[in-house]
N, C-alpha and C positions, 0 to 999 in steps of 0.2 A: 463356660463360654469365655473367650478371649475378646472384650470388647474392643480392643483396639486392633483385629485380624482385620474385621470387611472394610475396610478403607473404600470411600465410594469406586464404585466400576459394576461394570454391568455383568462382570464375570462372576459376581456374588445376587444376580439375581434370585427371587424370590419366586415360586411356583405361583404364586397370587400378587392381586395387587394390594398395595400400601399406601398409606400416607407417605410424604419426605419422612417422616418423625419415624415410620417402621412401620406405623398400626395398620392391622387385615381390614380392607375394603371388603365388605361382604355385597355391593350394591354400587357400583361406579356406570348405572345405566341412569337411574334416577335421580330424582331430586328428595330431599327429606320436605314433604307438607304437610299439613294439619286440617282436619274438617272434610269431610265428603263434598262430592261433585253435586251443585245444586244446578237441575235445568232450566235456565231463564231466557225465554228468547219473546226479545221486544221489536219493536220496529219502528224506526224512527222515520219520516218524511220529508223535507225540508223544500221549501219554493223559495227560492232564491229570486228576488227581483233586481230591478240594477239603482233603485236607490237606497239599499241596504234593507235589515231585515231583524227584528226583533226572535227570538225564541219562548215558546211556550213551556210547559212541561215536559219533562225530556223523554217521559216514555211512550211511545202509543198516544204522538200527538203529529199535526199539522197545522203551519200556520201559513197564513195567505197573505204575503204582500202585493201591493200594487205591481203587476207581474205583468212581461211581456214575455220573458220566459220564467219557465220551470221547470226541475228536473227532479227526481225522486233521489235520497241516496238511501239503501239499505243497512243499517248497522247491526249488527247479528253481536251479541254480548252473551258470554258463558263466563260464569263465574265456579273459580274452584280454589281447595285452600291457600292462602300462601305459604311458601317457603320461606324455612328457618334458617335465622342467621346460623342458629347454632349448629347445621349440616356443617360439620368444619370441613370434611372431604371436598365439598361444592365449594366454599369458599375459599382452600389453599390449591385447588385445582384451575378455579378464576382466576385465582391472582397471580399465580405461577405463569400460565399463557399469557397473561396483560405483559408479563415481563421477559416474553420470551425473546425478545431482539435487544441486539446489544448496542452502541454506537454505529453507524457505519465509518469506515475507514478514509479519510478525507482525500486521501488520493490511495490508489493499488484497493479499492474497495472490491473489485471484481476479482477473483482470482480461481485458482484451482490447485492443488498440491499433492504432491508424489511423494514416495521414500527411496531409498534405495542406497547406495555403498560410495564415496570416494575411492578410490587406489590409487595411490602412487603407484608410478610407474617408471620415473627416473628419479635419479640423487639429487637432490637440490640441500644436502645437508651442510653445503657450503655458505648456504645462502640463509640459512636460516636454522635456528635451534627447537622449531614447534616440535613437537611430540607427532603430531600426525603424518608430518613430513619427514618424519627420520629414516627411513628408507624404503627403497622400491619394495611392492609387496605390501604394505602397510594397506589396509582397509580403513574406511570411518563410517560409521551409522550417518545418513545426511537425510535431510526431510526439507522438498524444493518446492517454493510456491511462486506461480505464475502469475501475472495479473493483469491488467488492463491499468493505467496511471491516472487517468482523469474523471472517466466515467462509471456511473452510478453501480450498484452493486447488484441489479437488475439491466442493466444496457446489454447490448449485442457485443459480441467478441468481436464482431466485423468492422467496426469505425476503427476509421484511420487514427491510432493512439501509439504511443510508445506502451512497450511493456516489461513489468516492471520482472526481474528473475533474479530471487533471495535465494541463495542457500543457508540450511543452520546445519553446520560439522557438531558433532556431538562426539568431543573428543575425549580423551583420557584426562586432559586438563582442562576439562571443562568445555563450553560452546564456543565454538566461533562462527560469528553473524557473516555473511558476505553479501553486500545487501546493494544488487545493482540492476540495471536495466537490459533491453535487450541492443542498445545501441551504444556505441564505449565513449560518447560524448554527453554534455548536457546542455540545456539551453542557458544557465547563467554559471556567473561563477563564483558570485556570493549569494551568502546565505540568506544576508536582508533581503534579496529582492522574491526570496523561496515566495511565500506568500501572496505577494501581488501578482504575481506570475501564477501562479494555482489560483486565484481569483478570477485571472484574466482570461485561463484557457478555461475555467468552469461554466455553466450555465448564467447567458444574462439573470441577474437575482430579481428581473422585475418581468421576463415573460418563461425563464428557467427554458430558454431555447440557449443551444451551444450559437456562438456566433463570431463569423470569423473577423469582420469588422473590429470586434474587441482586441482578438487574440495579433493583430497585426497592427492596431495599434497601438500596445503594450512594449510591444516587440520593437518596432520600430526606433526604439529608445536605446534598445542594446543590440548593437550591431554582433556581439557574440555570440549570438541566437543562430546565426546561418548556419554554422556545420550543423547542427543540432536538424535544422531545416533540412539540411540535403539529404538525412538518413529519412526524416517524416514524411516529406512528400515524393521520396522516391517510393521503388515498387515493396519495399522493408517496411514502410510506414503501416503495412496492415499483412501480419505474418503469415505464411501457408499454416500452420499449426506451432505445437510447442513443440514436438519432436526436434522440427528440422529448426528452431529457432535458436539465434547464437543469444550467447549471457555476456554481458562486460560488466567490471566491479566499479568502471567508469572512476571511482576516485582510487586516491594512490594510498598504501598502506609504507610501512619501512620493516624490512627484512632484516634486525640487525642493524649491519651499515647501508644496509640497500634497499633499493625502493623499489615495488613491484606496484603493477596493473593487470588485473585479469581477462582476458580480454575474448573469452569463445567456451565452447561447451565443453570443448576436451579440455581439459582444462592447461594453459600456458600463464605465464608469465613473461612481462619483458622486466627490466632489471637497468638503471642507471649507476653511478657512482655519484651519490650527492656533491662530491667535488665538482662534478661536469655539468651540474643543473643552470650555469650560463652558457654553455657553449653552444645553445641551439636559439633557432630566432625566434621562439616559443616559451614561455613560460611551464616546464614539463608539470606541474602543481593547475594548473588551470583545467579546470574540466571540462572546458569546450574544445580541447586541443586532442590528437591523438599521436601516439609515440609512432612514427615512421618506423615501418617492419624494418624497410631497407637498411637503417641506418643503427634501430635496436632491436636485436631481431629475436622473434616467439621461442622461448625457452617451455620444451615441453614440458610438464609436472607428472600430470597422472591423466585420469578419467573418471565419469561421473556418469555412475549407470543407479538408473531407474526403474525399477522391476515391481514395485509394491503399490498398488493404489491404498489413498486413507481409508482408513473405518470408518471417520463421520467427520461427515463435511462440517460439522460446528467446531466440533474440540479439536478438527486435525486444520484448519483451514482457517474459519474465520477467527477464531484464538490463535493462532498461528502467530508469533508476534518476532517481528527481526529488529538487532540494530546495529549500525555501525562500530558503534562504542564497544561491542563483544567480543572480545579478542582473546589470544591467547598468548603465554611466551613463546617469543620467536616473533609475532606481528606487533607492528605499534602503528601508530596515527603519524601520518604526516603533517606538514604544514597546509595542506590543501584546505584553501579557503570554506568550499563548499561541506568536506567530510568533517571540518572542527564544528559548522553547524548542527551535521546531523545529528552526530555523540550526541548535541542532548534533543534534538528534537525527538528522536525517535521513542527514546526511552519515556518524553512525557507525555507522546501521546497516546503511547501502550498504558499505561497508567492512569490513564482518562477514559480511555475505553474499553480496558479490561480489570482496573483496578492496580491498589500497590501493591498485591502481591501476585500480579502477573506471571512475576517469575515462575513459582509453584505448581502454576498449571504442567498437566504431564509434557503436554508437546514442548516447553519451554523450559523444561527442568531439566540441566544437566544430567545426565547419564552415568558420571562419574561419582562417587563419596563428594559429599561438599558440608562446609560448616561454617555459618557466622552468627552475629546476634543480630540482624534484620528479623524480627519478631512483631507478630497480633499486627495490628492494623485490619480492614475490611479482607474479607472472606480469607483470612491466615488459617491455612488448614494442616501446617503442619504440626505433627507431633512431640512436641519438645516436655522432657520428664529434667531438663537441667535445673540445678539452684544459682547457677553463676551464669550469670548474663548479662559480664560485660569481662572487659578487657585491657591492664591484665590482669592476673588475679593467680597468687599462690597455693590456691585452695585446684584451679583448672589447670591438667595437663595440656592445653591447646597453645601451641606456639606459631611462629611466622612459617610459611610453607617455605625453601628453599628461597633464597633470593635470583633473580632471571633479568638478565640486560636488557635497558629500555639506551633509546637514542640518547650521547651523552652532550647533545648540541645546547649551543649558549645562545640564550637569546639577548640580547639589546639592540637599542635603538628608541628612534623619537615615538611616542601613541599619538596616533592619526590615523584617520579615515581616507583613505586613499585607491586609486584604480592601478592595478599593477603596470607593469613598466611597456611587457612586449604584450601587446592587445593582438597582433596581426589575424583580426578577424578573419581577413577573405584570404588569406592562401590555401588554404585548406578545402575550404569550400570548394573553390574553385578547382583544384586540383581533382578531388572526389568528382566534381562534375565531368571535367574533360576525361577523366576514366570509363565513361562508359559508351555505349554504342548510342549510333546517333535516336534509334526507335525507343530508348529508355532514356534520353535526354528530351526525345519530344512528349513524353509522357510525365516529365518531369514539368514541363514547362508550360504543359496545359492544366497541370493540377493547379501551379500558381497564376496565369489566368485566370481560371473560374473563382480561386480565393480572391483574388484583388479586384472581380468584376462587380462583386457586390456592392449594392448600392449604397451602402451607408460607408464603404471605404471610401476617405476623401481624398482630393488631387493630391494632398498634400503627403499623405502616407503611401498612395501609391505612389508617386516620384520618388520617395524615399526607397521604399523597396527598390525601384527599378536601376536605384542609384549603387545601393549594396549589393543588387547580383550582378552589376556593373563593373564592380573594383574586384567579384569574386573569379569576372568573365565575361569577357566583355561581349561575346558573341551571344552569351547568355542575357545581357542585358538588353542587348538590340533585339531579342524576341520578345522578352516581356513588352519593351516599347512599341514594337510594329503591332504587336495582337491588340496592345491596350490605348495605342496611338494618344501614347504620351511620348516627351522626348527625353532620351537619358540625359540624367545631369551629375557630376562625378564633383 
């Protein structure tokens, strides 16, 4: 017998059941006791007065206090042997279900996941040296999880949330994570304020109801929250399904010398020249901003077909784990404020909630030959028979893989905490507003109504809002005003 063949999976089941350790269950109905069943049935009395009440003998007794009422209770007692610790099947069978939940996911906790193929479909091998995109025709194994952003891992798919839509490419050189939303903006655009903002829009922590009082006056604080707002509370903010729902990679990646945004289902790319990143009145690295089709327009790539539902919603879904930081040659990281956060948030909180060797897991494990000394730590289940582990070393044939161009940009300047230069919150907003017909703009504007009507929003936040969809539009402002009979102030 080859004991390193059954590697766990359920494709090496067992005609019977077992312990984890292997061993035949001959009895998975029962418990293991000791001593036959003795039949003892007693009955016990009790009169309950209301200046309390002493007890007698506990068997086949009655006691009488000063009583204006009394009630009988019956106790019916059967005694039979107890159960042995030493049942180890009962006891790693307890303990196994006490452990069956993992963390949940502090925000995309809800989700659902598909597989199915990338293809290119045009050349983009100008733009870029990935493996996967070297030309039209090219396929990739992809595995896509849908999610809800805020809410609990038990909620409705039906509340108004953003959602969140990760692809992992399982390519020839390894994964690449693409890890974004279904709206191609976000509501901040640093990474510090990540946190209080997913506090703000989560559950009050003292009656665990959602409340929008909080979430608007969090908000109210960063006016680059609005575009964000006009995808939410428009009729997007709660999706027909996942089918018809678009994906945005929402942060910027660099192509080489160029800088891509993903921005829809079929999959495009738009494309700047880092030389030209002042020449707009937008900061194109801000991820409350979106790239004007008109002006950089959708470079088609390929297509992303999904044909294969998971196995199992545990190992295909909730271990399912993305992160920005997964890349491959041909992609790098840009300067985007928001995406240098993510690199490491994501990774440490896969880490937290699946463990450090996450990676290992099958849904997470590249597809491709891979080889390092990331070794043991909690539940390290790979098979390593090496003696050299570490690096380098003239005893191992393992050398550097090929060298692959990352961005050769030079960074200096002063360290400071600082707000970027072009904020221009409301153009955009505003413009998205005035795009659509007037019966989805008055749908727009009763949604925020009934948010700002709530009682514990005060004058002072509603003004505010009514002031910001003011500078975003001004006709739009003078609605919220007249419905909320405050008066706009700019």
């Amino acid at each position: 017998m080859d004991p390193y063949k059954h590697r766990p999976s359920s494709a090496f089941n067992s005609p019977y059941w077992t312990t984890n350790s292997g061993a035949p269950i001959w009895n998975n109905n029962s418990s293991l006791t000791v001593g036959s069943r003795a039949n003892l049935w007693q009955k016990m009395n009790i009169v309950i007065g209301c200046e309390g009440f002493r007890l007698g003998s506990f068997f086949d007794s009655r006691v009488r206090i000063m009583s204006t009422q009394r009630f009988d209770l019956q106790i019916t007692l059967s005694l039979t042997g107890p159960i042995l610790l030493e049942d180890y099947h009962l006891v790693e069978k307890i303990a196994n279900f006490d452990r069956e939940r993992i963390p949940e996911r502090v925000v995309h906790a809800r989700g659902a996941s598909a597989k199915g193929f990338f293809e290119v479909t045009h050349d983009i091998s100008n733009l870029s040296c990935a493996d996967f995109l070297r030309a039209p025709g090219v396929q990739t194994p992809v595995i896509v999880r849908f999610s809800t952003v805020i809410h609990e891992r038990g909620s409705p798919e039906t509340l108004r949330d953003p959602r969140g839509f990760a692809v992992k490419f399982y390519t020839r050189e390894g994964n690449f994570d693409l890890v974004g939303n279904n709206f191609p903006v976000f509501f901040v655009r640093d990474g510090m304020k990540f946190p209080d903002m997913v506090h703000a829009l989560k559950p009050n922590p003292k009656s665990h109801i959602q409340e929008n009082w909080r979430i608007l006056d969090f908000f109210s604080h960063h006016p680059e929250s609005l575009h964000m707002f006009s995808f939410l509370f428009d009729d997007l903010g709660v999706p027909q399904d996942y089918r018809h729902m678009e994906g945005a990679g929402v942060n910027t990646y660099t192509l080489i010398n160029k800088l891509a945004t993903i921005p829809s289902g079929n999959c495009f790319i738009q494309t700047i020249d880092p030389d030209h990143e002042d020449r707009f009145d937008f900061d194109p690295l801000d991820v409350t901003k979106i790239w004007p089709e008109d002006i950089l327009p959708l470079q088609p790539v390929g297509r992303l077909v999904l044909n294969k539902n998971i196995d199992n919603f545990f190992a295909e879904n909730e271990q399912l784990a993305f992160c920005p930081a997964i890349v491959v040659p041909g992609i790098y990281y840009s300067d985007d404020k928001l995406l240098q956060t993510r690199i490491f948030s994501y990774s440490d909180t896969q880490r937290h909630r699946l463990g450090p060797n996450y990676l290992q897991l099958p849904v997470n494990a590249p597809k491709c030959v891979h080889h390092n000394n990331h070794h043991e730590g909690f539940m390290n289940f790979m098979h390593r028979d090496e003696e050299i582990n570490y690096f380098p070393s003239r005893l191992d044939p393992s050398r550097h893989a090929e060298r692959f161009p990352i961005p050769p940009a030079v960074c200096s300047g002063r360290r400071e905490k600082c707000v970027i230069e072009k904020e221009n919150n409301f153009k955009q907003p505003g413009e998205r507003y005035r795009s659509w017909e007037p019966d989805r703009q008055e749908r727009f504007v009763r949604r925020w109504v009934d948010a700002l009507s709530e009682p514990r929003v005060t004058h002072e936040v509603r003004s505010i809002w009514i002031s910001y969809w003011s500078q975003a539009d001004k006709s739009l402002g003078q609605k919220l005003a007249s419905h909320l009979n405050v008066r706009p102030s700019i």
